[in-house]
C-alpha positions in Angstrom: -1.0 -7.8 -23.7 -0.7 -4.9 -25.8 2.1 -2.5 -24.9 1.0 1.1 -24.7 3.8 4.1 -25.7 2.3 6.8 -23.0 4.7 8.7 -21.3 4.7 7.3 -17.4 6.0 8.5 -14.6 6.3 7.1 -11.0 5.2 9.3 -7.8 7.7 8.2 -5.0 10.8 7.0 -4.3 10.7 4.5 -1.1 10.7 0.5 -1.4 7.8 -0.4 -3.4 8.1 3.0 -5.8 11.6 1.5 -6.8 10.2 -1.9 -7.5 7.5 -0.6 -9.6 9.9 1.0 -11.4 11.7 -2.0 -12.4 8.8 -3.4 -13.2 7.8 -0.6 -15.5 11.2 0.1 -17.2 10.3 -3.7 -18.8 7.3 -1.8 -20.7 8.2 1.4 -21.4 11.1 2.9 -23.3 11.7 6.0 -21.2 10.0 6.4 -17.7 9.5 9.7 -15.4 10.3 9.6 -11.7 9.5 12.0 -8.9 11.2 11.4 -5.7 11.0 13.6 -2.8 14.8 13.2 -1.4 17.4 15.2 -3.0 19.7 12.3 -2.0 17.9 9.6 -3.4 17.7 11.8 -7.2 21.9 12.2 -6.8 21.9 8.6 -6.1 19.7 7.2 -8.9 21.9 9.8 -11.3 25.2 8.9 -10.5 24.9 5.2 -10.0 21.9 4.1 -11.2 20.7 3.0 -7.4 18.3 4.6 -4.4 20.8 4.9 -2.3 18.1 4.5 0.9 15.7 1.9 -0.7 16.5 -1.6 -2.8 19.7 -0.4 -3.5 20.5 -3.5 -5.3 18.3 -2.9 -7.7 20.4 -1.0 -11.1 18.8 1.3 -13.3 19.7 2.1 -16.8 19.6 5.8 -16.0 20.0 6.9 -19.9 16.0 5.6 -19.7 14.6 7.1 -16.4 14.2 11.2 -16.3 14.6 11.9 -12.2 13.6 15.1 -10.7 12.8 16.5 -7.5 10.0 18.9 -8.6 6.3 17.1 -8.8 4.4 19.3 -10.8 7.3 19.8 -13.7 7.2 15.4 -13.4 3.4 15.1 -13.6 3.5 18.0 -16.6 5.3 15.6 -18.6 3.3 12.3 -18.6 0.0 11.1 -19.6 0.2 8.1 -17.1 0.8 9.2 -13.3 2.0 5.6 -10.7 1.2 7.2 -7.1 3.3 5.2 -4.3 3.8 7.9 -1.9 2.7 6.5 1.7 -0.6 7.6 3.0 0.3 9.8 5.5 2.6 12.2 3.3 0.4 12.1 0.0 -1.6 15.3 0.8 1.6 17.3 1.6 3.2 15.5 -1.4 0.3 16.9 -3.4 0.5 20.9 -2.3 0.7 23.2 -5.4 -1.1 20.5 -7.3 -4.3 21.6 -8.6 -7.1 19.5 -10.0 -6.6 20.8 -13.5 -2.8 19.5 -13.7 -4.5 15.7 -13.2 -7.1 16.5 -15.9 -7.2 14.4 -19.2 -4.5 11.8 -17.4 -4.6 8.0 -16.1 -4.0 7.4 -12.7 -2.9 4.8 -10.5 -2.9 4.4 -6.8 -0.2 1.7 -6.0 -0.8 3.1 -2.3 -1.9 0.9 0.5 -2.8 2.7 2.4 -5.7 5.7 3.7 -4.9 10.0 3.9 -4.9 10.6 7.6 -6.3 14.3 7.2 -9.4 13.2 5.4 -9.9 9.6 6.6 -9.8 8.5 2.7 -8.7 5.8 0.7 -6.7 7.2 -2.0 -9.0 7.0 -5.0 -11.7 8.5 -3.2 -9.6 11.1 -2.3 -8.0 11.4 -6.1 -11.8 11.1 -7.0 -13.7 13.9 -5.0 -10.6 16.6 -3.9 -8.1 16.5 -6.9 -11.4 15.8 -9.1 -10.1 12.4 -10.7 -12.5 11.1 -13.5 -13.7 7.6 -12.3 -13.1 5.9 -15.6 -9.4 7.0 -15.7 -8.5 6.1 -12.2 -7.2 2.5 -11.5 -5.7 0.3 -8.3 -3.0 -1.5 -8.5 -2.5 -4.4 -5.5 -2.1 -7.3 -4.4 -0.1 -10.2 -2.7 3.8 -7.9 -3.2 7.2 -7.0 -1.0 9.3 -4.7 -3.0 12.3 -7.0 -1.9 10.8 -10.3 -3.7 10.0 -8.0 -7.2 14.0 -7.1 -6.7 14.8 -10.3 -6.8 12.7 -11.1 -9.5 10.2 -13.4 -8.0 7.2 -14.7 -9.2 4.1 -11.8 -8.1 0.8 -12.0 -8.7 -1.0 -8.6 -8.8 -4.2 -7.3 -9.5 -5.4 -4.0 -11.8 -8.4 -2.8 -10.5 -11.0 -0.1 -12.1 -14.6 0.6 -13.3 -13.8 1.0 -16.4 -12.5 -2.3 -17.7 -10.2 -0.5 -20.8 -8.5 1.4 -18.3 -7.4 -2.1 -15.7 -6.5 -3.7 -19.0 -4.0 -0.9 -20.0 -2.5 -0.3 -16.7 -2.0 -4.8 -16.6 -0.1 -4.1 -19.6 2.6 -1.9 -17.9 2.5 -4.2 -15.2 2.7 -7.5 -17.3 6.1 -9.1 -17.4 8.2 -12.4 -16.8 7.9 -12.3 -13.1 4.6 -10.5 -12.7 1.2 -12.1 -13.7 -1.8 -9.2 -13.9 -5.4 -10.3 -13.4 -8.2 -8.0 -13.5 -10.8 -6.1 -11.1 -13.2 -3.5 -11.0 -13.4 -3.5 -7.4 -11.2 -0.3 -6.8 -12.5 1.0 -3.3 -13.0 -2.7 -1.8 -9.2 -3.6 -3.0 -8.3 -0.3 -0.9 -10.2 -1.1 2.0 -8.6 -4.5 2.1 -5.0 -2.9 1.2 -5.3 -0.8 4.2 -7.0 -3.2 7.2 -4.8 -5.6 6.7 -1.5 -3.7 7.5 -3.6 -3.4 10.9 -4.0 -7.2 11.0 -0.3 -7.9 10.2 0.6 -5.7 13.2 -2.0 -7.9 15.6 0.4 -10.6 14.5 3.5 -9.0 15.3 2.3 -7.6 18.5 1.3 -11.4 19.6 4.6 -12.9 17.9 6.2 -9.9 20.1 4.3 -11.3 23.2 5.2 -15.1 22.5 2.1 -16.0 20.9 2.7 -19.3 18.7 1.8 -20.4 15.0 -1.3 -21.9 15.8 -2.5 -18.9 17.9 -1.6 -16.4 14.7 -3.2 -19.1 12.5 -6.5 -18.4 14.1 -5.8 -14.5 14.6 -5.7 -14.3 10.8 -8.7 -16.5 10.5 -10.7 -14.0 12.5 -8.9 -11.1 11.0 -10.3 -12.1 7.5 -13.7 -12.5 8.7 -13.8 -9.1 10.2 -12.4 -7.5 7.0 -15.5 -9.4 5.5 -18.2 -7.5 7.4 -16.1 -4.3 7.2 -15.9 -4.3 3.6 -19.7 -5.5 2.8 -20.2 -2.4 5.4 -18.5 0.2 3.2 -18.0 -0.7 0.1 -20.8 -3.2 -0.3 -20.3 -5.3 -4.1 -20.1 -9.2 -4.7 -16.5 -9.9 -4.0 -14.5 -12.9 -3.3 -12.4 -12.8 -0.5 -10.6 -15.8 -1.0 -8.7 -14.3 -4.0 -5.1 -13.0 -3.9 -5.4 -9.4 -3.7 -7.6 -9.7 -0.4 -6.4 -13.1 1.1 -3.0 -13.3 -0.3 -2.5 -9.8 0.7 -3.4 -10.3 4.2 -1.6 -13.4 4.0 1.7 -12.3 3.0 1.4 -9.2 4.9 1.1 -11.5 8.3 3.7 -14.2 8.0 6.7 -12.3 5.3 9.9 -11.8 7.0 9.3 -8.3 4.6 6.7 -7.2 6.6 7.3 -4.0 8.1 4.0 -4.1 9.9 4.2 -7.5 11.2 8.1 -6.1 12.5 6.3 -2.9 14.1 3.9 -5.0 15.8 6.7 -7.7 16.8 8.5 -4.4 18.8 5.1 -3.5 20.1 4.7 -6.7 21.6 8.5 -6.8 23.0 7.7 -4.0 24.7 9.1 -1.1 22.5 7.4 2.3 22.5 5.8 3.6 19.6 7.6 6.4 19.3 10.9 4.2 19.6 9.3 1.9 17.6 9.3 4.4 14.2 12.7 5.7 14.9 14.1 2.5 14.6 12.5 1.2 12.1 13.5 4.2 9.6 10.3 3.2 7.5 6.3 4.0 7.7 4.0 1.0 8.4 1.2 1.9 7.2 -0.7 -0.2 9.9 0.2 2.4 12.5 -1.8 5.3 10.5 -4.2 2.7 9.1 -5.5 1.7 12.6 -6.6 5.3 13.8 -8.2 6.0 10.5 -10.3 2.6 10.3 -11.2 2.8 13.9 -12.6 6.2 13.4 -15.0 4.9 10.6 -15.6 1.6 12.4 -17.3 3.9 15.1 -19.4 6.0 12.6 -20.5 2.7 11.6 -20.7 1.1 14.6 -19.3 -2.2 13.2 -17.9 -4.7 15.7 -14.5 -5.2 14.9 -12.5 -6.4 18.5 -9.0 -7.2 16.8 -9.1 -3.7 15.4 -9.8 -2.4 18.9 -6.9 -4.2 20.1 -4.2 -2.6 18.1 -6.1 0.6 18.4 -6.4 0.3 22.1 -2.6 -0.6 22.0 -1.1 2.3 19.8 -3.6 4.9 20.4 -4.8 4.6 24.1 -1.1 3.3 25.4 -2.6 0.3 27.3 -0.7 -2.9 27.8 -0.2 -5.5 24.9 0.0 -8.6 27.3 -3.3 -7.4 29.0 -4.9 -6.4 25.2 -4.7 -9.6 23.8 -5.6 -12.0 26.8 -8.7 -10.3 26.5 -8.9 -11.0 22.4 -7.9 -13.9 22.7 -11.3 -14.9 24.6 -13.1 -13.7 21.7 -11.7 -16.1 19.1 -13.7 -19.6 18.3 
């Protein structure tokens, strides 16, 4: 693919922000990087590591500008990488106007929906910061930041309506370890990105419980068909599900050792609290915030979703894991 010379930047500075900057910095001469932690900006400029996140990843810090101030970063660039975690992206975004995001391509790396406004990101982008719909792209898929530090094989997808703008954003993407296919399904990818951190944590929760293989075989199996009527519910476009960035996704998200929402679930089901539960792990799953948020529009819909309900009724309404899923499980064929 052709190489574009835009000026980049990346918006975000945990786990997958740092792998996408490796990734990028394969494409792109120079590359812009907004992180929120003063820490993580002294880190990156003294020895070319986060300090908090894939710290054995090394940066050539003579290519990467770092600052803590967002607006002076997104002034700069042409091309704007957003992979800030749901829940903070609105305060993330205060004192940016609509007008400073005018005239640039954007990319949601984000799985993940805004809390506030019960939003996936590009809709959000779309109808509050005003986002033209042919310059605003997805990027997802099957992808733990800790296999792209290690340089293993990834398979992710671009997604946008307008098919010029997913084939410029594969080409930042596009490199020995990272294969780039193509999509215009941008809000169905999001709406998959997002429910299935909540079916990663059903697994954890029943892993937590002592729940076997064969039972989390058939937990996903249901999970996928649910995401199926959800999706054709809200975002309703031909799609196959069976493809990487919805199955794999889900797939990977459920089973990784790197999945932090399968490890939230796993001290849910052990009996941790949820409040102990985030403390611990030092690091948002997004399942926790995705679950509340998809409930909410699963009820406006009224679409029957019973492992959603589960987790929902598990995080949000405090009742008992062990009692939660021996009803589910009565529910599976």
């Amino acid at each position: 693919m052709e190489v574009k010379k835009k000026n980049i930047a990346v918006i975000g500075g945990g786990s997958w922000a740092t792998a996408i900057v490796k990734i990028l910095l394969h494409n792109v001469d120079h590359l812009y990087w907004w992180v929120r932690e003063p820490e993580i900006k002294r880190g990156i400029e003294t020895n070319g590591v986060n300090p908090l996140y894939l710290s054995s990843v090394e940066f050539p810090i003579q290519r990467l500008t770092v600052s803590n101030d967002i607006k002076e970063i997104i002034s700069k660039v042409e091309v704007l990488v957003f992979v800030i975690p749901s829940a903070f992206f609105k305060v993330a975004l205060q004192g940016i106007k609509p007008e400073d995001l005018q005239g640039k391509d954007i990319c949601s790396a984000i799985k993940g929906i805004i809390p506030e406004t019960n939003q996936v990101v590009g809709t959000f982008l779309q109808e509050v910061m005003q986002v033209d719909l042919n310059r605003l792209s997805v990027i997802s898929g099957p992808s733990h930041a800790e296999e792209i530090a290690l340089g293993r094989l990834t398979y992710l997808t671009s997604a946008s309506q307008n098919e010029g703008m997913a084939r410029r954003m594969a080409s930042y993407f596009d490199c020995s370890y990272v294969r780039t296919r193509l999509s215009e399904d941008v809000f169905g990818i999001e709406y998959a990105a997002v429910i299935k951190n909540v079916y990663a944590l059903a697994v954890g929760i029943s892993k937590g419980l002592g729940y076997g293989d064969n039972f989390s075989a058939v937990l996903v199996s249901n999970a996928l068909e649910e995401m199926k009527v959800f999706l054709e519910r809200v975002y309703p476009i031909d799609r196959n599900l069976s493809t990487s960035v919805y199955l794999g996704d889900l797939l990977v998200t459920s089973y990784s050792q790197f999945s932090r929402n399968r490890t939230f679930g796993n001290m849910i089901g052990q009996g941790y609290s949820v409040k102990s539960t985030i403390l611990e792990m030092k690091m948002v799953a997004e399942g926790y915030y995705a679950s509340l948020s998809v409930h909410k529009i699963k009820e406006e819909m009224h679409i029957n979703m019973p492992i959603l309900e589960a987790v929902y009724d598990i995080l949000y309404n405090h009742q008992s894991p062990s009692q939660v899923f021996s009803i589910l499980e009565t529910k599976f064929e």
